[in-house]
C-alpha positions in Angstrom: 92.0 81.7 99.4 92.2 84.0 102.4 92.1 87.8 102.6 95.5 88.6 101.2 96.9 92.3 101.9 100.3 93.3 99.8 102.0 96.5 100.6 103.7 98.7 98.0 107.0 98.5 99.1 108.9 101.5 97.0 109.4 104.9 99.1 107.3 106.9 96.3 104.2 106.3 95.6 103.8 104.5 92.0 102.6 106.2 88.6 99.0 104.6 88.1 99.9 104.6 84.5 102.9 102.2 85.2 100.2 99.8 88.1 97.6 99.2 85.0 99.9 97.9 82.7 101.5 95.9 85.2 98.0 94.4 85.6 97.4 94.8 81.7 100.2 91.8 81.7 98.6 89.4 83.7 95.9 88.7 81.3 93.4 89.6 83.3 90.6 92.3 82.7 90.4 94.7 85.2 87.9 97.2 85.8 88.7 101.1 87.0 86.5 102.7 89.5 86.7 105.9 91.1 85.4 107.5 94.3 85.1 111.1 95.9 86.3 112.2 99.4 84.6 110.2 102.1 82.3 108.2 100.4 81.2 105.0 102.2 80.2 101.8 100.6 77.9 99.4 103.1 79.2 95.5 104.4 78.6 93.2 101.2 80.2 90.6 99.6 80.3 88.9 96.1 80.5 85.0 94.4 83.7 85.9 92.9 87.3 86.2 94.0 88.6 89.7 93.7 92.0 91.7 93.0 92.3 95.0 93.6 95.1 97.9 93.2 94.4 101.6 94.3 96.0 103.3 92.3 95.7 106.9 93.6 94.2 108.2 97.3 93.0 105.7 99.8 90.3 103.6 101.0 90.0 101.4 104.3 88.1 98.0 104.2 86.1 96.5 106.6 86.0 92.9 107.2 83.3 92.4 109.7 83.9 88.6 109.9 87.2 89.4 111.7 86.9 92.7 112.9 90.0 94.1 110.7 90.4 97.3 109.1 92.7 97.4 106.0 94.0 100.6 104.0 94.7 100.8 101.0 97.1 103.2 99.4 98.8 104.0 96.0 99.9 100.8 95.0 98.6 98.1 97.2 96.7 95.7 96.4 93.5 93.3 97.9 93.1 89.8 97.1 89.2 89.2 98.4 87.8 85.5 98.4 84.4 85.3 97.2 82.0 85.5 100.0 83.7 87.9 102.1 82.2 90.5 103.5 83.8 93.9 103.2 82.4 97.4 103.7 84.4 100.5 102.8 85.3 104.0 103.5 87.2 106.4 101.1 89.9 108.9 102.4 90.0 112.3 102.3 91.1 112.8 98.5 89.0 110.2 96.9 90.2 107.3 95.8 91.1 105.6 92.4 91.6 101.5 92.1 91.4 98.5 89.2 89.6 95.6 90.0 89.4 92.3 88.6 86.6 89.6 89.3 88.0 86.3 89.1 86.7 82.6 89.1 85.5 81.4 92.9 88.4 79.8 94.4 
């Protein structure tokens, strides 16, 4: 699976309320997480495949295997294969996002 970006395509941004149970309807269990302004989090990566939707704010990923830089914003969403490397920075009014952690592949 490759690193996967999906824009939200509406002209407002969505109600995060309305984005979880959207995900709630997959089936899947996902996880909420919140940062403050500017926080950073340092190149890892992890042994399962991830999904994740910001729900409020922004955050821009890092993917040091290819040099891109992707940002996230009120409704878009990630899809990370296991094994990638991502670092991360939060934007200037925090950030708020679901995860889910999914089988490898």
């Amino acid at each position: 699976m490759p690193v996967e970006m999906i824009r939200w395509q509406q002209a407002e941004s969505p109600e995060p309320g309305m984005l979880l149970r959207e995900l709630a309807a997959t089936g899947r269990t996902y996880a909420e997480w919140s940062n403050g302004p500017y926080d950073r989090y340092a190149a890892h990566s992890h042994e399962y495949d991830k999904h994740l939707v910001c729900l409020q704010g922004s955050i821009v990923f890092s993917l040091p295997g290819s040099g891109e830089h992707v940002e996230l914003r009120s409704g878009d969403q990630l899809w990370l294969p296991a094994g990638t490397a991502h670092a991360a920075d939060v934007g200037a009014r925090g950030v708020r996002c679901a995860e889910a952690h999914l089988a490898r592949g």
